[in-house]
Backbone bond lengths (Angstrom), bond angles and torsions (degrees), N, CA, C in turn:
res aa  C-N    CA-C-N  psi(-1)  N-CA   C-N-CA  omega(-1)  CA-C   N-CA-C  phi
1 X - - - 1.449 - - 1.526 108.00 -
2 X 1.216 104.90 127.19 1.459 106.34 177.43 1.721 126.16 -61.81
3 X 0.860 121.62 152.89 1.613 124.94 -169.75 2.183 104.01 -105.76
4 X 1.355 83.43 114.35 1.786 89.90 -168.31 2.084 95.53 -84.91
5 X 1.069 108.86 -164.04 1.572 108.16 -158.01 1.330 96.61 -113.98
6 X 1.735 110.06 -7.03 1.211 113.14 177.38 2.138 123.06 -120.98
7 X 1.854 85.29 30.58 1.220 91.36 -175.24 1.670 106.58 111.59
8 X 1.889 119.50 160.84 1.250 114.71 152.86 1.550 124.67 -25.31
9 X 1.295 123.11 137.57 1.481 124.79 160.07 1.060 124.92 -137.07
10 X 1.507 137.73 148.55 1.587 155.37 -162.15 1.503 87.80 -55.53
11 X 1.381 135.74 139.55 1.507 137.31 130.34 1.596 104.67 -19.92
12 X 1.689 88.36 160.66 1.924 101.43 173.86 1.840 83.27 -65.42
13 X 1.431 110.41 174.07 1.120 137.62 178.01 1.854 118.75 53.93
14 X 1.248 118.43 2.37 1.077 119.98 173.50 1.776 126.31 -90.88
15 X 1.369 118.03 13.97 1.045 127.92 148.57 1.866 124.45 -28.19
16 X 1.355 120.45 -63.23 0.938 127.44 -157.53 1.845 88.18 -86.56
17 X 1.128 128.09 5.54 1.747 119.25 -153.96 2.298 84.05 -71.75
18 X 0.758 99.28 140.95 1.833 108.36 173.30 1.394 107.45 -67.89
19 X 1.663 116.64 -50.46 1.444 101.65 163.91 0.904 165.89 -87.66
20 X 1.447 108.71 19.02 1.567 137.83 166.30 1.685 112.40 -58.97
21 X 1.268 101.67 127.00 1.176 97.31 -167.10 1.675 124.71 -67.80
22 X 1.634 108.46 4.73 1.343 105.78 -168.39 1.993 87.65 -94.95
23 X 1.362 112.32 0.68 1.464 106.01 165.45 1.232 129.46 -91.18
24 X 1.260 129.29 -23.56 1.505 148.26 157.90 1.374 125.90 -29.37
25 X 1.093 131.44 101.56 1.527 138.96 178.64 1.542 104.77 -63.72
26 X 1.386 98.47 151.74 1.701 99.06 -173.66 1.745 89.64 -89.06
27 X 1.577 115.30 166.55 1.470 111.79 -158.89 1.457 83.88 -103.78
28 X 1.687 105.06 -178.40 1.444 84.74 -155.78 1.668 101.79 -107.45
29 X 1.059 128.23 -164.91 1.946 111.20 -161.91 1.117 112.66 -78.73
30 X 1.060 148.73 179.26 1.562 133.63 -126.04 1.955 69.79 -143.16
31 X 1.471 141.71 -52.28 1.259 133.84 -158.08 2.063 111.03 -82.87
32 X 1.591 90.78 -44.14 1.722 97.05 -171.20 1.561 102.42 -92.62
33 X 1.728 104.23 -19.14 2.056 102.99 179.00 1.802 96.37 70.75
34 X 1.314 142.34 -12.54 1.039 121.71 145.37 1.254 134.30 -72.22
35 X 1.703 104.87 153.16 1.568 106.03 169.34 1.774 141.10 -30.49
36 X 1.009 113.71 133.26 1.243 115.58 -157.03 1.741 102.84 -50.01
37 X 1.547 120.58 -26.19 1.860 124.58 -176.39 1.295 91.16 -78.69
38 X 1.558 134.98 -23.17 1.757 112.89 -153.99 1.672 90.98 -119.41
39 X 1.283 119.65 38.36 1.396 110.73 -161.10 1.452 112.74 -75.06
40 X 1.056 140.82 133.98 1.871 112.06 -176.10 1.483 103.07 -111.35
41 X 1.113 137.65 26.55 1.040 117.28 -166.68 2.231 96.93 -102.41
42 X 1.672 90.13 155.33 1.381 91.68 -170.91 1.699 108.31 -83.01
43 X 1.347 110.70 167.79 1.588 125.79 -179.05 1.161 109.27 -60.68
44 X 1.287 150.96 103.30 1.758 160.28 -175.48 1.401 83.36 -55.38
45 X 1.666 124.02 128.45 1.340 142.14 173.75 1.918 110.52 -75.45
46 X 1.221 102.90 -29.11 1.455 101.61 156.15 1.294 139.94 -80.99
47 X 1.576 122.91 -44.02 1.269 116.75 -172.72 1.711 107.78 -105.14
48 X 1.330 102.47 -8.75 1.561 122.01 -179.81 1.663 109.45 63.32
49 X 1.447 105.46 36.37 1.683 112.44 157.34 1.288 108.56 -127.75
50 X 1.504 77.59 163.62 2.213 115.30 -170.22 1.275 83.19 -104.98
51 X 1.870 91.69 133.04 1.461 126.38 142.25 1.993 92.81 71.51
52 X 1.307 121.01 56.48 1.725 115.99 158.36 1.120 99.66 -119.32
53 X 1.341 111.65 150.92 1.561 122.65 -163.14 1.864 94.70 -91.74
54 X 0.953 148.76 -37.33 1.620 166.67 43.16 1.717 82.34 100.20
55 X 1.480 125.64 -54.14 1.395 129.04 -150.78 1.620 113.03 -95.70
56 X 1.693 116.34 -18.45 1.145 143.22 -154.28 1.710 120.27 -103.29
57 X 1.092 124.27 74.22 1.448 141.12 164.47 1.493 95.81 10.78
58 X 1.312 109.74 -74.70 1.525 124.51 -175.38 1.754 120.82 -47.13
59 X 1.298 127.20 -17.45 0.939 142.00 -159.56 1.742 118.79 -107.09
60 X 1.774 91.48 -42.17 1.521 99.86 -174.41 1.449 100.18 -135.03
61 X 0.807 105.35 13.92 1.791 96.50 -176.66 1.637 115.81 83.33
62 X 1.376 131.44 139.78 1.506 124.98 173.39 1.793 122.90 -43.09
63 X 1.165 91.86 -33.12 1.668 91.97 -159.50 1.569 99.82 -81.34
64 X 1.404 142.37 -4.09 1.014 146.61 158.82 1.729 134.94 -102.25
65 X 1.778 107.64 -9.76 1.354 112.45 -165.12 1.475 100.00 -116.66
66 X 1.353 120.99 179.98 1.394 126.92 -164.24 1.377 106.36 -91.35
67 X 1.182 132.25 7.25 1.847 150.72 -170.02 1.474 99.47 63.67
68 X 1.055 134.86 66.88 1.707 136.37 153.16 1.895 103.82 -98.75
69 X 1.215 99.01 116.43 1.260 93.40 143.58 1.369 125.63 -115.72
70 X 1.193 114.65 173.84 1.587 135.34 -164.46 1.173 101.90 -69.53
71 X 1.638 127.48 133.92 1.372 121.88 -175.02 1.662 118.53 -94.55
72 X 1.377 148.57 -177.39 1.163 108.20 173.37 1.518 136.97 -81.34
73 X 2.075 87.61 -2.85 1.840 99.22 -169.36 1.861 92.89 -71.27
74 X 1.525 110.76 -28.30 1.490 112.65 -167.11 1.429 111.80 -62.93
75 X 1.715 102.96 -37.13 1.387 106.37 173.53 1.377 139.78 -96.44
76 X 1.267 102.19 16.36 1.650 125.21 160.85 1.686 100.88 -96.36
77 X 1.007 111.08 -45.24 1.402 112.61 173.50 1.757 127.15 -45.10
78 X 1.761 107.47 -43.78 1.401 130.19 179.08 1.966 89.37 -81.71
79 X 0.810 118.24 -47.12 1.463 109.04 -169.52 1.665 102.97 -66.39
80 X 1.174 123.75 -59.30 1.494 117.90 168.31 1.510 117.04 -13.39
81 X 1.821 96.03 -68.51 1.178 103.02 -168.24 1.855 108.31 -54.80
82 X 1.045 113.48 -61.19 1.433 121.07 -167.62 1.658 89.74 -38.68
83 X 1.210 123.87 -44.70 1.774 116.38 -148.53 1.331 79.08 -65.79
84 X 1.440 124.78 -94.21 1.681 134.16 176.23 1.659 100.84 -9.25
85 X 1.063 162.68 -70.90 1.140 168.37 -153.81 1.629 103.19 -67.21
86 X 1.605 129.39 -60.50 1.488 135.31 176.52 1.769 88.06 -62.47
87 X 1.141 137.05 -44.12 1.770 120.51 -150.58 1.804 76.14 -76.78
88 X 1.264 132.62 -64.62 1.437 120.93 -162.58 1.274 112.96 -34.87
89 X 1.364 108.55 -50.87 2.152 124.91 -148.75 2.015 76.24 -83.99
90 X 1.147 126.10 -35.67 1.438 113.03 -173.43 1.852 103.30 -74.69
91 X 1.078 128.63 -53.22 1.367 121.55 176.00 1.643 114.54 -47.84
92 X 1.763 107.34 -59.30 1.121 95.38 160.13 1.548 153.04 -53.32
93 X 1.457 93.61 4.73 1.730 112.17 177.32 0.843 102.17 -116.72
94 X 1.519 150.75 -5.67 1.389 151.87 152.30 1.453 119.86 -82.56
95 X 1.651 126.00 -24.27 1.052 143.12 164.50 1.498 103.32 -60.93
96 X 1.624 131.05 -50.64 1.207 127.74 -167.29 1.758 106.97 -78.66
97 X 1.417 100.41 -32.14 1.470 103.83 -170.17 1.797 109.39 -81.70
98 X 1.283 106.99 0.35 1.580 115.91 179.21 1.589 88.62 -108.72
99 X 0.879 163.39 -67.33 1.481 140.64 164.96 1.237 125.68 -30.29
100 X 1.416 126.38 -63.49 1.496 124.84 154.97 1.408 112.69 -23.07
101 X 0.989 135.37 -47.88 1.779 142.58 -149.66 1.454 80.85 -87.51
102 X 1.686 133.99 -64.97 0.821 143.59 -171.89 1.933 125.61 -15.83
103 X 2.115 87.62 -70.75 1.304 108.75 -177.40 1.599 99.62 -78.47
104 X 1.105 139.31 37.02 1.765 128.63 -173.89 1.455 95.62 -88.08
């Protein structure tokens, strides 16, 4: 593989490859569970980052975090997620239990 001036590079035609990292979605924030563009969580006045769980009263206890607590849009936000998350893990437990029934 040839050596570009700006480092390793993908072969011609590897554009579309899924695991290239310029295809990779950023994951989504670890505190609000939204996408990294719709993130709401505010700038931690100490370490001057969005969305670390590290910064959050609620998470680690006071005597270790930067004093953020969770706001209520953040915690409608975490509750969303959880609901969406039980309906998946529940389909997927009805998906397995409708196969089971299947092979009887």
């Amino acid at each position: 593989m040839a050596r570009s001036p700006f480092g390793w590079s993908y072969p011609p035609g590897a554009a579309g490859d899924p695991n290239a990292p310029y295809n990779q979605s950023d994951p989504p924030c670890d505190v609000c569970h939204l996408a990294a563009d719709d993130c709401i969580c505010p700038e931690c006045k100490v370490c001057h980052e969005i969305g670390r769980k590290e910064c959050y009263d609620d998470f680690v206890g006071r005597i270790r975090s930067h004093g953020l607590c969770l706001s209520h849009a953040q915690e409608i936000s975490r509750a969303e997620f959880d609901v969406a998350e039980a309906r998946q893990n529940l389909q997927d437990a009805e998906m397995v239990l409708h196969q089971l029934k299947e092979y009887d």
